[in-house]
C-alpha positions in Angstrom: -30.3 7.5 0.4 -30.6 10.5 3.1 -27.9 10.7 5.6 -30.6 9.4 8.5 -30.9 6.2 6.4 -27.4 5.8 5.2 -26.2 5.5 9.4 -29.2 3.6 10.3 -28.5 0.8 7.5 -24.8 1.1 6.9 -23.0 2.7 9.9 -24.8 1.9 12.8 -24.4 -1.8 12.4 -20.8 -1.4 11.5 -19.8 0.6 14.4 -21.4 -2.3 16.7 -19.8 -5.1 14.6 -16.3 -3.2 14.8 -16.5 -2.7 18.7 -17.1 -6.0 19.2 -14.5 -7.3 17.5 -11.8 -4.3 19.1 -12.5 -4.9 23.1 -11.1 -8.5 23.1 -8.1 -7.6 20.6 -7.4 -4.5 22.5 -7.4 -6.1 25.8 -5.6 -9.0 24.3 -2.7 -6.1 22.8 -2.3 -4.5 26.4 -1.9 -8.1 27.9 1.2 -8.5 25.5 2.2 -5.9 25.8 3.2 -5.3 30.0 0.2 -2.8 29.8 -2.8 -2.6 32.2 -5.9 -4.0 30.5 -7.3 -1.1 30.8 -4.4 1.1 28.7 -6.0 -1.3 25.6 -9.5 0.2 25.9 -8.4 3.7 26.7 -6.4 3.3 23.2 -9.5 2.0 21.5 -11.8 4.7 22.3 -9.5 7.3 21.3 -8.5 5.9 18.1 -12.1 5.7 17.6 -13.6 9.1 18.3 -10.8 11.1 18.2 -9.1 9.6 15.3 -11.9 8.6 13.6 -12.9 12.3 13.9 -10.3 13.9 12.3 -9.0 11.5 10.1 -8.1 11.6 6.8 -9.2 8.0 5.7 -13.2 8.1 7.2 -13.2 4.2 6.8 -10.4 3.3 8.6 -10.5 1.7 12.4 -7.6 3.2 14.6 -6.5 1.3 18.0 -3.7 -0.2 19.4 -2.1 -2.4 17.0 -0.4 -5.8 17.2 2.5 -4.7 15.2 3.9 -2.3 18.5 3.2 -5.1 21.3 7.6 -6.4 21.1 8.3 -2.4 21.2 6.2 -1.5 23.6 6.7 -4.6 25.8 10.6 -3.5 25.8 10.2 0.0 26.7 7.4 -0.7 29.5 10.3 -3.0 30.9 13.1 -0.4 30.7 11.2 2.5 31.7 7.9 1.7 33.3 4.5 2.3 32.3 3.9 5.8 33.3 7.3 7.0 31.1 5.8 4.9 28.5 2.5 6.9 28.2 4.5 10.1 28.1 6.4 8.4 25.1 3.3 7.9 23.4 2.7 11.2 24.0 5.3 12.7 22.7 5.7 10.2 19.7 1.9 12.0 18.7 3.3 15.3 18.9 6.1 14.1 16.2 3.5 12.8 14.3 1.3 15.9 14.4 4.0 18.0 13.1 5.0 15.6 10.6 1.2 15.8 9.0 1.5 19.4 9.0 4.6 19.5 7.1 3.1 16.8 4.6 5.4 14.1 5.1 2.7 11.7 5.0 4.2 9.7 1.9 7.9 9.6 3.4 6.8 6.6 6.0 5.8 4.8 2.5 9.4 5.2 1.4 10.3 2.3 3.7 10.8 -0.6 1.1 7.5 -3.1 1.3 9.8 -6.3 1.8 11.3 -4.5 5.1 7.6 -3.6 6.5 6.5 -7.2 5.8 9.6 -8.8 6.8 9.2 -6.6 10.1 5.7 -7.5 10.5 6.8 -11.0 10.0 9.3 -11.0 13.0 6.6 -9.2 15.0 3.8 -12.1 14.6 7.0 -14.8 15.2 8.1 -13.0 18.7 4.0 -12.7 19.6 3.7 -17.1 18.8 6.4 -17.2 21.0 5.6 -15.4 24.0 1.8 -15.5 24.2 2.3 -19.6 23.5 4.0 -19.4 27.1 0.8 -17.9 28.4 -1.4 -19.9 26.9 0.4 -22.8 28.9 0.6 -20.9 31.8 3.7 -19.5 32.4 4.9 -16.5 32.1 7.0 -15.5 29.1 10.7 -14.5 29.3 12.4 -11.6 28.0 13.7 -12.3 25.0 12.0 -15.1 22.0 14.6 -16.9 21.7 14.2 -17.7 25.5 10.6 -18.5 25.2 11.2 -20.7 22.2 13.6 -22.9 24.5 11.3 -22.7 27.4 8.2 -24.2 24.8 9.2 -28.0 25.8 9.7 -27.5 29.5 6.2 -25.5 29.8 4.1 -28.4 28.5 2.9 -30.1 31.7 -0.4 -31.9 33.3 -0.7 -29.5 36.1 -1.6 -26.5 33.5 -3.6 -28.4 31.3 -6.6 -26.3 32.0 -4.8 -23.0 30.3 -3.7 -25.0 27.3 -7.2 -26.2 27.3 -8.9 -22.4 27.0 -6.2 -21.8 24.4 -7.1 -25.0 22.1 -11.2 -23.7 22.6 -10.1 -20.3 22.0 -8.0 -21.5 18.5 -10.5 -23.4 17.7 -13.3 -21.2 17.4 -11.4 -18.5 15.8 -10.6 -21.0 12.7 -13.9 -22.4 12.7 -16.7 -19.3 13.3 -15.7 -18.4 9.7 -16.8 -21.3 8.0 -20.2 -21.2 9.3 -22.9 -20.0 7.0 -24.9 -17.5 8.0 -23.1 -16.5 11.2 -19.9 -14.5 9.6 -21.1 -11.2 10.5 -20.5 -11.7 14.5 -16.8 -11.4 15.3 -14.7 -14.7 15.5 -12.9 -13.0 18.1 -15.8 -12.1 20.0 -17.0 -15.6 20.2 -14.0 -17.2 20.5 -13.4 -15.6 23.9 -17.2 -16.2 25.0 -16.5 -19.8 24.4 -13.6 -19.9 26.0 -15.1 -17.8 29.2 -18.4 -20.4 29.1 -15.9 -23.6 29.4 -13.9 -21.8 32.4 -17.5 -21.0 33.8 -19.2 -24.4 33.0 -16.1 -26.7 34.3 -14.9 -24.7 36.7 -11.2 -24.6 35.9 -8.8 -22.1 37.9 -7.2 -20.2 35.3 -5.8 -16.6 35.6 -8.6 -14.1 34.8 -8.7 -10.1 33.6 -8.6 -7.8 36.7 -10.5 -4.5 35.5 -10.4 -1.6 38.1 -13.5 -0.8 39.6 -12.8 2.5 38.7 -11.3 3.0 35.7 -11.3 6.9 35.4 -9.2 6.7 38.9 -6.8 3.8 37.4 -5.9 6.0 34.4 -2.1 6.6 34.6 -0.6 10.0 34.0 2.5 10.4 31.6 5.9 11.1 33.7 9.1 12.1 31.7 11.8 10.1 33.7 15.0 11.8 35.1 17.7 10.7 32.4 18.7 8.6 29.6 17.3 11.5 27.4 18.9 10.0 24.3 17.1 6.6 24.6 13.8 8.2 25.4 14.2 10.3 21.9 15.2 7.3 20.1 12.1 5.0 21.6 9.6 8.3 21.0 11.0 8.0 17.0 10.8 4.6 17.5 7.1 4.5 18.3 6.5 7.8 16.2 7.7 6.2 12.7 6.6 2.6 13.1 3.1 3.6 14.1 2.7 5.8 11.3 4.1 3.4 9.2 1.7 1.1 9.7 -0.7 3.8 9.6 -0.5 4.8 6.4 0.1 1.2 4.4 -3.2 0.2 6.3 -5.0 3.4 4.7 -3.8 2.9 1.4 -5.1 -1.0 1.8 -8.2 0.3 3.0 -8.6 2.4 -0.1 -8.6 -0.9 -2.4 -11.5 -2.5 -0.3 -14.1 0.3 -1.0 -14.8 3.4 -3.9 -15.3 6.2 -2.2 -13.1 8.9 -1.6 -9.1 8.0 -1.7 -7.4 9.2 1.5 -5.4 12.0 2.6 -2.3 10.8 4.3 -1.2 13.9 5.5 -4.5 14.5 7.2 -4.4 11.1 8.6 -0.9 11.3 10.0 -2.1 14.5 11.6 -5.3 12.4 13.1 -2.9 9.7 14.2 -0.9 12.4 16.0 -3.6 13.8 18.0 -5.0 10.6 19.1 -1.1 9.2 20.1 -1.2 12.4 21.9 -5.0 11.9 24.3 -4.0 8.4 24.3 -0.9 9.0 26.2 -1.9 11.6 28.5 -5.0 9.7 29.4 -2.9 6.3 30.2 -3.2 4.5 26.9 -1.5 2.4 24.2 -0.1 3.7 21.0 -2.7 4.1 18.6 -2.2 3.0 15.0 -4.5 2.6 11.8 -4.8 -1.2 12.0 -6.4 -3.4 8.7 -8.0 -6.4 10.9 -10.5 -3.6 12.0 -10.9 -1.1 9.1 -11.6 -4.1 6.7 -14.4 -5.5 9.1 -15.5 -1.8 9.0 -15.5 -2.0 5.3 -17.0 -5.6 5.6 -19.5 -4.3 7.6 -21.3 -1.6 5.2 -19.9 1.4 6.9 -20.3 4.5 4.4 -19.0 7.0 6.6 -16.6 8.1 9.6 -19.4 7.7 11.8 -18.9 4.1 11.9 -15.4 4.6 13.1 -16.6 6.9 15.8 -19.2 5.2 17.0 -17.5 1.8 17.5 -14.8 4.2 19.8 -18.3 5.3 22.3 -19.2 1.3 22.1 -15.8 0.3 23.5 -16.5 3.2 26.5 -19.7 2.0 27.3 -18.1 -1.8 27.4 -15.2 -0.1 29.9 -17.6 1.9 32.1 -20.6 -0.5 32.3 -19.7 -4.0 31.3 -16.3 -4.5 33.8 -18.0 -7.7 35.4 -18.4 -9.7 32.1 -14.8 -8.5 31.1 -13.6 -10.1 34.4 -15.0 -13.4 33.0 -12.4 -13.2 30.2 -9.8 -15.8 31.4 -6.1 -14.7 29.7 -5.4 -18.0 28.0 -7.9 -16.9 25.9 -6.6 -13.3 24.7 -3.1 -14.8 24.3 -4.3 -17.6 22.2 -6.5 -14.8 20.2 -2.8 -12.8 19.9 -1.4 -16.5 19.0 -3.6 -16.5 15.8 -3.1 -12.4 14.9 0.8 -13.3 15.1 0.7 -16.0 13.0 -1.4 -14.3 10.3 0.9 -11.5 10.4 3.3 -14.2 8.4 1.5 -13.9 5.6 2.6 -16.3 2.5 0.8 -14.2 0.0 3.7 -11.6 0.8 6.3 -14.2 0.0 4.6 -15.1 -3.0 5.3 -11.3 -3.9 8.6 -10.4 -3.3 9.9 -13.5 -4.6 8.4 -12.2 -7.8 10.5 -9.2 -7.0 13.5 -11.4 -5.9 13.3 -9.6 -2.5 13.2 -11.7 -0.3 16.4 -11.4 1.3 15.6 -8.1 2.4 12.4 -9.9 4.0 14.2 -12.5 5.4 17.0 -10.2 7.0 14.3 -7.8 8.5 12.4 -10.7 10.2 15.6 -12.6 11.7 16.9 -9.7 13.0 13.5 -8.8 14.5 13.4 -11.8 16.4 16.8 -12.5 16.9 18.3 -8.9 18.1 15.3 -6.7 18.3 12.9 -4.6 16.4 14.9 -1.3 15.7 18.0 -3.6 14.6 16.2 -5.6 12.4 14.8 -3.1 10.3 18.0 -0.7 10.3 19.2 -4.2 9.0 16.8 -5.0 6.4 17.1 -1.7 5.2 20.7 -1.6 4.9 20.4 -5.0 2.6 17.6 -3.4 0.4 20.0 -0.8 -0.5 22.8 -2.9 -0.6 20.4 -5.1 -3.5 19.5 -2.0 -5.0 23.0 -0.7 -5.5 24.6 -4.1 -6.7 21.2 -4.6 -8.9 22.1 -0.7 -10.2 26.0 -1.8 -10.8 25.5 -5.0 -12.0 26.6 -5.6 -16.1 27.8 -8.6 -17.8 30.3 -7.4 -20.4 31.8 -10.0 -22.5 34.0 -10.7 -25.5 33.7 -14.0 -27.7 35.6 -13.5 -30.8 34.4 -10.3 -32.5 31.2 -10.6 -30.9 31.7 -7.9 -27.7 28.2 -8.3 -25.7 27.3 -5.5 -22.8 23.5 -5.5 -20.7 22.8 -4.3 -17.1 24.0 -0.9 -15.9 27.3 0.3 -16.5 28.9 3.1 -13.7 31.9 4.8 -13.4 33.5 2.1 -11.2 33.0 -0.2 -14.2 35.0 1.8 -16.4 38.1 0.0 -15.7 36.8 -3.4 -16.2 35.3 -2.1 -19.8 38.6 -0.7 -20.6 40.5 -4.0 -19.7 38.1 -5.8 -22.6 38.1 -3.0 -24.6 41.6 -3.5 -24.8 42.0 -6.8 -25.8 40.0 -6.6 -28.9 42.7 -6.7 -32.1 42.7 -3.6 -34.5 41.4 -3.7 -37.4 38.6 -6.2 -36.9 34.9 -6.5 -38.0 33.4 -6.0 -34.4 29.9 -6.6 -33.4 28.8 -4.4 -30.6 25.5 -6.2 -29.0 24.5 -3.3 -26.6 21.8 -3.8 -23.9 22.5 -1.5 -21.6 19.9 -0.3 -19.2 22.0 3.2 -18.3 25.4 4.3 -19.1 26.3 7.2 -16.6 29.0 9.4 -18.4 32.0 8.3 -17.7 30.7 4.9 -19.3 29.4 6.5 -21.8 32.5 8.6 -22.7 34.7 5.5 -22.4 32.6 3.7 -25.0 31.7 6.1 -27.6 35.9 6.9 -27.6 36.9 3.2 -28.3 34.2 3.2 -30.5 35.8 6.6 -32.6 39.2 5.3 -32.0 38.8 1.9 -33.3 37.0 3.1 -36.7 39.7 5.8 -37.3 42.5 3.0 -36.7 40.6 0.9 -39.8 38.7 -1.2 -37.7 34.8 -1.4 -38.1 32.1 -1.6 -35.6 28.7 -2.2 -36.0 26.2 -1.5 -33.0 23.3 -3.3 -32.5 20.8 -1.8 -29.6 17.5 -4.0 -29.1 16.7 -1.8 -26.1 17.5 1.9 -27.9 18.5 1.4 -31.0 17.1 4.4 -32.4 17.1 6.4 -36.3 17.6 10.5 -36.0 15.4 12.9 -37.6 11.7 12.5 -38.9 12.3 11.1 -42.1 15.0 7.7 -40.7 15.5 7.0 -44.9 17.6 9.7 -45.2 19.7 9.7 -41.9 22.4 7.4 -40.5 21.1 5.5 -37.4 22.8 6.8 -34.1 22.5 4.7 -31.0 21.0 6.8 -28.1 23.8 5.9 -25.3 26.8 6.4 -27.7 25.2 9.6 -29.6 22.2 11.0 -27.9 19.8 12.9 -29.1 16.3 13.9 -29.7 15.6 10.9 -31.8 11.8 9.3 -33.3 11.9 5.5 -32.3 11.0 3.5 -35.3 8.9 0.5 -35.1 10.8 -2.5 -35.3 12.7 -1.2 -32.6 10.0 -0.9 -30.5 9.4 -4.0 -30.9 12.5 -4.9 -29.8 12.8 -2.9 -26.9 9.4 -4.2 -25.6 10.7 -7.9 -25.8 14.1 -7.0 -24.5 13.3 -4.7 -21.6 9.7 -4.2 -20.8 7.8 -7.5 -20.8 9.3 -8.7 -17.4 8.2 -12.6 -17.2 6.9 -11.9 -12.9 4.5 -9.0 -14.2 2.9 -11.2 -17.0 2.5 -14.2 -14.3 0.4 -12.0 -12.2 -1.7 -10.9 -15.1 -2.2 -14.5 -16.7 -5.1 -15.2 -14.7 -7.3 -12.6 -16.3 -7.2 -8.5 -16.1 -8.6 -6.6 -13.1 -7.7 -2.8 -14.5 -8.7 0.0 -11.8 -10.0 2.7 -14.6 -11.9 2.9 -18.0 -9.8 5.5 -20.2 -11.9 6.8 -23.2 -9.8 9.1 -25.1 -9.2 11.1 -28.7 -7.3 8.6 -31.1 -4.9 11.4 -32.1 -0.9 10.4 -32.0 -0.3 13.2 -29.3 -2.5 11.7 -26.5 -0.7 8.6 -24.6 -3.1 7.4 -21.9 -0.7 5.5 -20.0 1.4 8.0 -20.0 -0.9 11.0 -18.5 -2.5 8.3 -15.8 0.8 7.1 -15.1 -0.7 3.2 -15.7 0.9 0.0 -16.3 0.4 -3.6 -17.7 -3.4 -4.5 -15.8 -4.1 -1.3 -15.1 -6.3 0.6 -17.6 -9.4 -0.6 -20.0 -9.0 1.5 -23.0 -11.3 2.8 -25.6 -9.9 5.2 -28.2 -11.8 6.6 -31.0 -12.1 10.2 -32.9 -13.3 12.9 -30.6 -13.3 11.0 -27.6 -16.7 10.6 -28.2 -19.5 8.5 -25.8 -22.8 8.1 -27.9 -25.7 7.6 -26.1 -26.7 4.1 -24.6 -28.4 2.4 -27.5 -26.6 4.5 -30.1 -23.6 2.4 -30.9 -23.5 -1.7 -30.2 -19.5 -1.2 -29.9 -19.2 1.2 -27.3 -22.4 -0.2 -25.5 -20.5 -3.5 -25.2 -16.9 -1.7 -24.1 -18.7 0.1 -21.4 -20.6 -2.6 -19.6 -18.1 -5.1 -20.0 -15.6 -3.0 -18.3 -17.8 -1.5 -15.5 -20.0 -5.1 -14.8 -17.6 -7.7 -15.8 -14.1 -6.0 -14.6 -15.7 -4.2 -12.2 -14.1 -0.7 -13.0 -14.2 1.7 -10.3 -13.8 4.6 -12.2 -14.8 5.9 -16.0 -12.4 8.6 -17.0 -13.4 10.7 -20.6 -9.8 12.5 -22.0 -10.0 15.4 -24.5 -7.2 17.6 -25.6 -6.0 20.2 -27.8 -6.2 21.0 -30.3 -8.2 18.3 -31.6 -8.8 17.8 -35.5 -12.0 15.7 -34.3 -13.4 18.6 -32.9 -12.7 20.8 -36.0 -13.8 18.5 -37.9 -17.1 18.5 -35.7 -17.3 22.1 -35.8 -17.4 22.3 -40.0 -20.2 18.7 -40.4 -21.5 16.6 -37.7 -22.0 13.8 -40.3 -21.2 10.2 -39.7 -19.1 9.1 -36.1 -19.2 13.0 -35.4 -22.9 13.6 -35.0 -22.3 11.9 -31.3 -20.2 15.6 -30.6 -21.2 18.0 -28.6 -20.7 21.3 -29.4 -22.0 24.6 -29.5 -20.6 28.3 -30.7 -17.3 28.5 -29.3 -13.7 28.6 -29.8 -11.6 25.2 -30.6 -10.4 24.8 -27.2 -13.7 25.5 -25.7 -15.5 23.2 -27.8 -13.2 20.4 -27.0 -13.8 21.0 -23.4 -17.5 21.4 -23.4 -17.6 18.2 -25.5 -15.9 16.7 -22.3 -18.5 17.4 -20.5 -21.6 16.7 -22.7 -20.0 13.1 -22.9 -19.6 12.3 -19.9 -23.2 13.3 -19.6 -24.1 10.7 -22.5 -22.1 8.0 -20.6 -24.4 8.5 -17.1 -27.0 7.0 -20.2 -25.8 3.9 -19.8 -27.2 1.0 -17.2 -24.2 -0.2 -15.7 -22.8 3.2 -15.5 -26.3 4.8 -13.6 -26.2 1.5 -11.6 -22.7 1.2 -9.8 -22.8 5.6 -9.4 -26.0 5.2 -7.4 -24.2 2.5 -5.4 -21.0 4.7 -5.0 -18.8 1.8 -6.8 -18.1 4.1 -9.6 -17.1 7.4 -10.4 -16.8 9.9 -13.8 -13.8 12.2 -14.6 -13.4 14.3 -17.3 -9.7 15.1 -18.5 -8.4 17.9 -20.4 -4.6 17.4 -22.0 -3.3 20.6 -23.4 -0.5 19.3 -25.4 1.0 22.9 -26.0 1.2 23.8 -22.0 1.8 20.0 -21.4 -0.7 19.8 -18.8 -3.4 17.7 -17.9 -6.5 19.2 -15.7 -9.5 17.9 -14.4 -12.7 19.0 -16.0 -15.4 20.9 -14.4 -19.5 20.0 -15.1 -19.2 24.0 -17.1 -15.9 22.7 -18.9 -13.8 25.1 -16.6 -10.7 23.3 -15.8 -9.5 22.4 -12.6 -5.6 21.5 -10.8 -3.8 21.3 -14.2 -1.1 18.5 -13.5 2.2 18.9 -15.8 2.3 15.9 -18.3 5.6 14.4 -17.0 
C-alpha cells in the first residue's frame, strides 16, 4: 500500500475517530481538575502534534490524563493556575533531560502493584468528587469530605443534573453494545445525548463557558515568590508520575499492534517537550494515555500521522466549534469522569497481583491515595513493597524433627543465629538427614552450615544431604566423583537429570504461572533453531513458560513450503492459529550441521543453503537463505504483507558468547552478550 493510500484508509479516519473521542475527555479532565476548559484543549493539541511528532511510540495518543486530575486539582488550589502552568513547564524540562540521559526504563522500576494501586485511589477520589457535580454541588477539598457530603447532596431541587448524569452513564455503557455503531466514540455521544435532553426539556443546568477568544484567554506561566521547596517537590511530582504513566501506556500500546516496539527514551523526551509548550501556552500536563492510543490502535492508524492529525482536529473544534461546546452541560463531563474513575479500578489487576500475592502493596497505595494524598500514598506503597520484598528475601523455615533437620526459603546473615541455635541442639554422633531447599545462602549462611556440617562428621556423626533444588554431581563423568551440594561446596558442576527433575518440581513450576497458562498458550515468537546441546533458546531470548513456539531440528533448517508436511504444519499453526507476531531463524557456531552440509547435502541437509565459504560464513549465509525459504510459506507471505508479522535471523557465536542479529548478506549486526 503507498503512503497516499495507507493515510487515506488507515490514518485519516483514525485521527478523526481519536479527536472525537479527546475534546469531551479533555474538557471533562480540565473541569476536575480546577483548570479552565480551555487548559484541556490546549493540552490535547499539543500532545497531539507536538508529541505525536516527536514521539518515540508513533501509535500512541498523548493529552491530559485522568490519572493527574487529584494532583493537579491540589496544586491549582495551593498555588493558582498560572504557577501551575509554569510547573508543568518545568516538570517538561525534567523530563526532557531525563530522555536524554536514557532513563526512560527507571519510571518502570516503580513496582506494578503501586502504579495500579495508585491508579486505583486516583479513579476512587474522581467517583467521589465528580458524583458531587453530577448532583450539583460543588465538591469539597478532600474525598473523604465528599464521600460524607454524598447523602446530604441527593435532593429534588437538583434533579435535573442528576438526570444529565444518569443519560450521560447511560449511554456510555450502552453505545458499546450496539452493532454496527462501535466505531463512533461512546463519549462523544454520550455527551450529545445529554446536551439534546438539556436542549429538548429545557432544564437549567450549569453549562461550559468557552472564551470567545481563546488565543487571548491563554494563561502565561508565573513562578510564584516562595515556597521554592514545595514548588520543586510538586514539579517532581508532576515530572515522575506523568512519565510514569507515559511509559506503562507505551509499552501497553506495543501489545495491541506489530509494528515497530517503542523507544522510551525518545518518548520521554517527546513527553518533555510537549509538558514544556503545554505549560507555556496555558495547558494541562500532558501524558501518554491508553483510553486514546488503543482507540487509535482500534481505529486502523498505521502511522504517527494519526496521532498528529487528531491534535489539528481538536484546534479546529477550539477555534471554530466554541458554540456547540457551550451546549455541553457539566453534569455530563463529570459523569463521563465518573465512569473513567471507576474503570481505573480495574478487577483484572486484582486478579493479578493476587497471583503475585501483592496485593497489600495495592491496597496500601490506594488507601493512602485517598485517605492522605497522592505523594503519601505511593511513598507508602512503596515502602510496603520493599518491606514484602525484604521479609519474602529473609524468610526460611528451618526445622528439626528427630534427625530429620529441614531448611527452604532464603537464609541471611541475620539468620545465622537462629541456625546456630538448632544446629546446636542436634546430639553428636547421630545419622542426620539434611533436607536442603534453600533458595540462596549468602556467606555467612553458607559458612555457618558447611562448618557444622565438617564438624559434626569429624566428631563421628554422619550427615547425608539431600538438595531437590541443587543437588548437583561434580565433574563430566558423575560415576566416578562424590556428589557435592552446590551451597555447601560450590563449584562448576554438570546438573544431572534426575535432579533436574527435581529442581523443576521443587522450584520452577510455580502453581499462579501454570493457572495463567491452563487456558491454552498465546507465545509472542516462533524460535526455529540448530538442535545442538550448546544453543538454549530460552536462554538467548530471555523467554519463559508461554512465551516461545519452538522448532528445533539439525541445521536450523526451513525447507520450502510444500517440501516437508512437519514443518509446513509447525509454521502455520503457530503463525494462523497462535497468532505469532514474530518468526525468529537461530544459527550458531560452529555447527556440525553445517559441516556436515558442506561434505553431502543428502537426506534432511539438502534443505541447506550454502555456497564456497568458510564454516562460520556458511552458517550465517544459511541464516539468511532460510529465512528466505520461510517467506515461501502462505501464512508467513500473508501476515508480513499485513505488518502482523516479522522475520529475524539470529546468529549465536558460542565461543564470543554473543548473539547478533543477522543482516539479508549474513553480516551481523548489534552482537548482544549471551548472559
Amino acid at each position: 500500500m503507498s503512503l497516499r493510500r495507507e493515510f487515506l484508509a488507515a490514518d485519516l479516519p483514525a485521527s478523526i475517530t481519536v479527536a472525537l473521542l479527546a475534546v469531551p475527555l479533555s474538557l471533562g479532565i480540565a473541569a476536575a481538575s480546577g483548570a479552565p476548559p480551555i487548559a484541556g484543549l490546549v493540552a490535547a493539541v499539543v500532545g497531539g502534534i507536538v508529541a505525536g511528532g516527536l514521539s518515540g511510540a508513533p501509535l500512541q495518543v498523548s493529552g491530559p490524563a485522568a490519572g493527574l486530575t487529584v494532583i493537579v486539582l491540589g496544586l491549582v488550589g495551593d498555588y493558582g493556575w498560572a504557577t501551575m502552568c509554569a510547573i508543568t513547564l518545568l516538570a517538561g524540562l525534567v523530563q526532557v533531560a531525563a530522555g536524554f540521559t536514557r532513563r526512560g526504563r527507571l519510571a518502570l522500576n516503580l513496582p506494578p502493584a503501586v502504579v495500579h494501586g495508585m491508579l486505583a485511589g486516583i479513579g476512587v477520589v474522581i467517583v467521589l468528587s465528580q458524583l458531587c457535580v453530577v448532583l450539583g454541588v460543588p465538591g469539597k477539598e478532600t474525598p473523604l469530605q465528599n464521600l460524607v457530603s454524598l447523602p446530604t447532596a441527593l435532593s429534588f431541587d437538583r434533579i435535573e443534573s442528576a438526570a444529565v448524569g444518569a443519560i450521560t452513564v447511560g449511554v456510555l455503557l450502552g453505545w458499546p453494545r450496539l452493532p454496527y455503531v462501535r466505531r463512533v466514540p461512546a463519549a462523544l455521544v454520550a455527551v450529545a445525548t445529554a446536551a439534546a435532553a438539556v436542549a429538548l426539556f429545557g432544564w437549567q443546568v450549569p453549562r461550559l463557558n468557552l472564551p470567545s477568544d481563546p488565543f487571548a484567554a491563554l494563561t502565561r506561566p508565573v513562578l510564584p515568590t516562595g515556597d521554592w521547596g514545595g514548588i520543586a517537590l510538586a514539579v517532581l511530582t508532576v515530572a515522575l508520575i506523568a512519565s510514569v504513566e507515559t511509559l506503562l501506556s507505551a509499552v501497553a500500546v506495543d501489545k495491541l499492534h506489530s509494528g515497530r516496539h517503542a523507544d522510551l527514551d525518545r518518548e520521554l523526551l517527546a513527553q518533555g517537550a510537549a509538558n514544556t509548550v503545554s505549560g507555556l501556552a496555558g495547558g494541562l500536563p500532558v501524558t501518554g494515555v491508553i483510553v486514546r492510543s488503543s482507540a487509535n490502535v482500534a481505529a486502523g492508524a498505521r502511522t504517527r500521522a494519526s496521532t498528529i492529525l487528531h491534535g489539528v482536529w481538536v484546534a479546529a473544534s477550539a477555534l471554530a466549534g466554541a458554540g456547540l461546546l457551550e451546549l455541553v452541560p457539566l453534569a455530563a463531563l463529570s459523569a463521563l469522569l465518573v465512569v473513567v474513575g471507576v474503570r481505573l479500578v480495574n478487577p483484572g489487576h486484582l486478579r493479578e497481583l493476587r497471583h503475585h500475592r501483592e496485593i497489600l502493596p495495592y491496597l496500601v497505595t490506594a488507601v493512602g491515595v485517598v485517605a492522605i494524598n497522592l505523594v503519601a500514598g505511593v511513598a507508602l506503597g512503596v515502602a510496603t513493597a520493599a518491606a514484602l520484598g525484604l521479609w519474602r528475601l529473609s524468610h526460611s523455615q528451618i526445622s528439626l524433627d528427630g534427625d530429620h533437620l529441614k531448611i527452604s526459603g532464603s537464609l541471611l546473615f541475620f539468620t545465622t543465629a537462629r541456625l546456630t541455635r538448632v544446629l546446636r541442639d542436634i546430639p553428636p554422633g547421630r545419622n542426620v538427614h539434611l533436607d536442603l531447599r534453600a533458595d540462596f545462602l549468602d556467606h555467612a549462611a553458607q559458612a555457618a552450615l558447611s562448618g557444622w556440617v565438617a564438624d559434626y562428621r569429624r566428631r563421628g556423626g554422619n550427615v547425608a544431604v539431600t538438595d531437590p533444588s541443587h543437588h548437583l554431581t561434580a565433574g563430566r563423568r558423575p560415576a566416578r566423583r562424590k556428589p557435592v551440594h552446590r551451597w555447601l561446596a560450590p563449584h562448576h558442576v554438570t546438573p544431572r537429570l534426575e535432579t533436574g527433575l527435581r529442581s523443576y518440581h521443587a522450584q520452577h513450576a510455580p502453581p499462579a504461572v501454570l493457572d495463567l497458562l491452563s487456558g491454552g498458550q498465546q507465545p509472542s515468537h516462533m524460535f526455529i533453531g540448530c538442535a545442538d546441546s550448546h544453543i538454549v533458546p530460552h536462554l538467548i531470548t530471555g523467554s519463559g513458560p508461554g512465551d516461545q513456539f519452538c522448532v528445533r531440528n539439525i541445521g536450523n533448517l526451513v525447507p520450502r513450503h510444500g517440501e516437508d508436511p512437519g514443518m509446513d504444519t509447525a509454521v502455520d499453526y503457530a503463525v494462523s492459529v497462535l497468532g505469532v507476531t514474530t518468526v525468529i531463524v537461530c544459527g550458531h557456531s560452529p555447527c556440525g550441521g553445517i559441516r556436515a552440509a558442506l561434505r553431502t547435502r543428502h537426506g534432511w541437509l539438502r534443505h541447506a543453503a550454502l555456497g564456497p565459504s568458510t564454516l562460520d560464513d556458511a552458517a550465517r549465509l544459511n541464516i539468511v537463505a532460510q529465512l528466505d525459504n520461510l517467506a515461501t510459506h502462505p501464512a508467513v507471505a500473508t501476515a508480513g504483507s499485513a505488518g502482523r508479522l516479522r522475520l529475524i535471523g539470529l546468529y549465536a557465536d558460542t565461543v564470543a558468547a554473543t548473539v547478533a542479529r543477522v543482516g539479508p548478506d549474513g553480516v551481523l549486526l548489534d552482537p548482544e552478550p549471551l548472559h
